[in-house]
LUMZAFI-332091 format. One record per residue: residue in three letters; z, y, x of N, C-alpha, C in turn. Coordinates in pm, 1 decimal, decimal comma. Atoms other than C-alpha are relative to their C-alpha. Layout:
<'ALA'; <Z; Y; X>; <Z; Y; X>; <Z; Y; X>>;
...
***
This chain:
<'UNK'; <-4,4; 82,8; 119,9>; <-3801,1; 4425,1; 5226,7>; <-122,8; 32,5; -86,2>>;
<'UNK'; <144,5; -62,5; 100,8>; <-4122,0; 4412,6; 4997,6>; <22,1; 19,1; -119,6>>;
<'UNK'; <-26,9; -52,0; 160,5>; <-4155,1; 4562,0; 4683,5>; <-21,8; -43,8; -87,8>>;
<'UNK'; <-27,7; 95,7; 105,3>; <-4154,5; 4404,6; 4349,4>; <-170,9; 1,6; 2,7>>;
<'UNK'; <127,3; -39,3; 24,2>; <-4549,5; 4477,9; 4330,1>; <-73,2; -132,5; 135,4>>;
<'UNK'; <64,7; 110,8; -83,7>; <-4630,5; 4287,5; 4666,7>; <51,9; -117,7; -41,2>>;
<'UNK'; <-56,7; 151,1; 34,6>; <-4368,1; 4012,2; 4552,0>; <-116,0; -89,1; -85,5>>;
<'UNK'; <86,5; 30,6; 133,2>; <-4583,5; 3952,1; 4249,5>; <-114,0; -28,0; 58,3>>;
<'UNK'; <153,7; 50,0; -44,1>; <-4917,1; 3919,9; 4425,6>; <25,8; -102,3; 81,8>>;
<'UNK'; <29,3; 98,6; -33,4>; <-4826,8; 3686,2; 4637,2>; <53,1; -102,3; -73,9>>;
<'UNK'; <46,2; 141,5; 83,4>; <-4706,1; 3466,0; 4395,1>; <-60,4; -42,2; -103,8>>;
<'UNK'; <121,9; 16,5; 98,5>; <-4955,9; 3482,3; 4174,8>; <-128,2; -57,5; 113,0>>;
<'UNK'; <53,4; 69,1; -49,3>; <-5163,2; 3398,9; 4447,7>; <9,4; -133,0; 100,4>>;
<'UNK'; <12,8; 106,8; -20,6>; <-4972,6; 3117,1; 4567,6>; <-54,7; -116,7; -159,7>>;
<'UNK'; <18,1; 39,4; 101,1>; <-4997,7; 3018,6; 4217,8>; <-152,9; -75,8; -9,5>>;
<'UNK'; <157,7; 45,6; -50,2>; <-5421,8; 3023,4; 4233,1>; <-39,1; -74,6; 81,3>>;
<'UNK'; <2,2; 98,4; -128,1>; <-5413,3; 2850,0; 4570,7>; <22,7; -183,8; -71,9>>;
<'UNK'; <-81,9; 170,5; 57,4>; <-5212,4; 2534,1; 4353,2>; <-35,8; -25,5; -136,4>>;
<'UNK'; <26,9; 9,7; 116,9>; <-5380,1; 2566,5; 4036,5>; <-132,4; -126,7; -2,5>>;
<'UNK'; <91,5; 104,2; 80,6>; <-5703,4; 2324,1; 4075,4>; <58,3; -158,9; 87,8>>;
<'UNK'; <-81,4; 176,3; 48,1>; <-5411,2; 2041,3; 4202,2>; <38,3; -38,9; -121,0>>;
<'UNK'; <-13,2; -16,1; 107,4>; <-5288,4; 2120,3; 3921,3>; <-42,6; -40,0; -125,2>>;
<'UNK'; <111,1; 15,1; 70,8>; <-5564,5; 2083,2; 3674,3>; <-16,7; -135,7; 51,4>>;
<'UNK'; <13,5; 86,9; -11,7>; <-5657,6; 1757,7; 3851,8>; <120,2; -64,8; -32,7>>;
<'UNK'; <-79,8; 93,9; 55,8>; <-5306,6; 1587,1; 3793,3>; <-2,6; 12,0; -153,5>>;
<'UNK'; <-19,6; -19,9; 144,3>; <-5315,1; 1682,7; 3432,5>; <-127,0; -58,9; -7,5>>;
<'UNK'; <101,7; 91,7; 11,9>; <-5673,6; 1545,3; 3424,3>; <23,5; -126,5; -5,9>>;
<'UNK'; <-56,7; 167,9; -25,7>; <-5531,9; 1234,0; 3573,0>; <78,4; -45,8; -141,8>>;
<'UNK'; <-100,1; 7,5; 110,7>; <-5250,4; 1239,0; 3286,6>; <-70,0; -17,5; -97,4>>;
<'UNK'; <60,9; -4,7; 114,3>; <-5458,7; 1297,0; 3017,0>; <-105,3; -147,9; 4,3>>;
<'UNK'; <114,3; 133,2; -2,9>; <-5770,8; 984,4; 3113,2>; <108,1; -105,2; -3,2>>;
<'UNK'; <-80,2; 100,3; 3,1>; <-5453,0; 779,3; 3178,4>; <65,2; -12,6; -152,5>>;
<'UNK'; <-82,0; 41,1; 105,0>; <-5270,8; 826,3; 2845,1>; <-157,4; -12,7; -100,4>>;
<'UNK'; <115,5; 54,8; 81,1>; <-5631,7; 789,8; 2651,1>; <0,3; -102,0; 5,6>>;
<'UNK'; <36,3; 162,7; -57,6>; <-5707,4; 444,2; 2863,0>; <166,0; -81,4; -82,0>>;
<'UNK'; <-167,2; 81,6; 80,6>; <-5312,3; 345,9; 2740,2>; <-35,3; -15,5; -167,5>>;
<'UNK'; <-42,0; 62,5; 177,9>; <-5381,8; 408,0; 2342,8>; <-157,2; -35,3; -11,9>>;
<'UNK'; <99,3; 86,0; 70,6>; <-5709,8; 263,9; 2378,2>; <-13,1; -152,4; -3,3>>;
<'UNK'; <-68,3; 93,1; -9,5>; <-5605,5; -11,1; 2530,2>; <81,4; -51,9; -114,6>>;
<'UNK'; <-113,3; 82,8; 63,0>; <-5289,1; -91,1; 2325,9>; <-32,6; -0,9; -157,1>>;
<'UNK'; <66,4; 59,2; 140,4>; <-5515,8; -43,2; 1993,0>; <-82,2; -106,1; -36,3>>;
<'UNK'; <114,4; 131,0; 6,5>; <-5762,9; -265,5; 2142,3>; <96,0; -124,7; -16,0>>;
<'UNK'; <-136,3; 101,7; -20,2>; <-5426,2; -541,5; 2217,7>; <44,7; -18,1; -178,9>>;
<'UNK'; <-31,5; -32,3; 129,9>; <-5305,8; -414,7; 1831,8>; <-109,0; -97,6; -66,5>>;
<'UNK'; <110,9; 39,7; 52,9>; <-5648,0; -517,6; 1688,0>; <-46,4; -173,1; 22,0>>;
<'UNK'; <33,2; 116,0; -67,5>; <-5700,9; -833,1; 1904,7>; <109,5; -105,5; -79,0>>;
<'UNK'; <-151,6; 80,0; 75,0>; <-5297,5; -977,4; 1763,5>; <-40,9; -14,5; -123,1>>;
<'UNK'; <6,0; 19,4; 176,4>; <-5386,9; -903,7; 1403,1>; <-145,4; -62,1; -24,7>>;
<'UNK'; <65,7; 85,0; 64,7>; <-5709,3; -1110,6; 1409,3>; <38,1; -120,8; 77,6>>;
<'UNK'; <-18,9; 172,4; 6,2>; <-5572,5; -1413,5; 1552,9>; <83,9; -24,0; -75,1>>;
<'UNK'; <-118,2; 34,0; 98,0>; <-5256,6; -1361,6; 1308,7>; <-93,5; -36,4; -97,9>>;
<'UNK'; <58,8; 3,1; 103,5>; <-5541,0; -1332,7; 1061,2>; <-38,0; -173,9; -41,0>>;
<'UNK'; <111,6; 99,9; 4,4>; <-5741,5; -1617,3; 1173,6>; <114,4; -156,6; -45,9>>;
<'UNK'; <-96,9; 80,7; 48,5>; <-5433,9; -1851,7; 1185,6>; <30,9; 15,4; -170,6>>;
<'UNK'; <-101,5; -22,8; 134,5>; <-5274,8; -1748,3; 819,8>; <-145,1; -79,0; -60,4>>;
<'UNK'; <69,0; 69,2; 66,6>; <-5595,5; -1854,0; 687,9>; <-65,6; -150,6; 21,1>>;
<'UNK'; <71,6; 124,8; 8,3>; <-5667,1; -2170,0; 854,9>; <-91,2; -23,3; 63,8>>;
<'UNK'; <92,2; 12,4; -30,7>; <-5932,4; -2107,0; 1045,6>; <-44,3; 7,1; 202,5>>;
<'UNK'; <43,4; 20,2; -210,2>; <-5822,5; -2191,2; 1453,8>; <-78,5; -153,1; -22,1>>;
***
């Protein structure tokens, strides 16, 4: 049976082994939820000038 000392190294080094998937899905996560609120401010922005453009009269 191995000892608490080897336990620990190897999963710390399965850990290292799975760390730059890791890092890339969270990369992924992060460019994806940016592209979402830039998007849905650009969508936000786009609604409130045609509400604009209408209220005043000017389609």
């Amino acid at each position: 049976m191995p000892t608490v000392s080897i336990q620990l190294i190897l999963v710390l080094t399965s850990l290292l082994l799975v760390l730059p998937v890791v890092e890339a899905v969270e990369a992924r996560d992060a460019i994806a939820l940016l592209l979402g609120v830039v998007l849905s401010i650009t969508g936000i922005c786009a609604c409130l000038g045609i509400y604009t453009q209408k209220r005043n009269g000017q389609t």
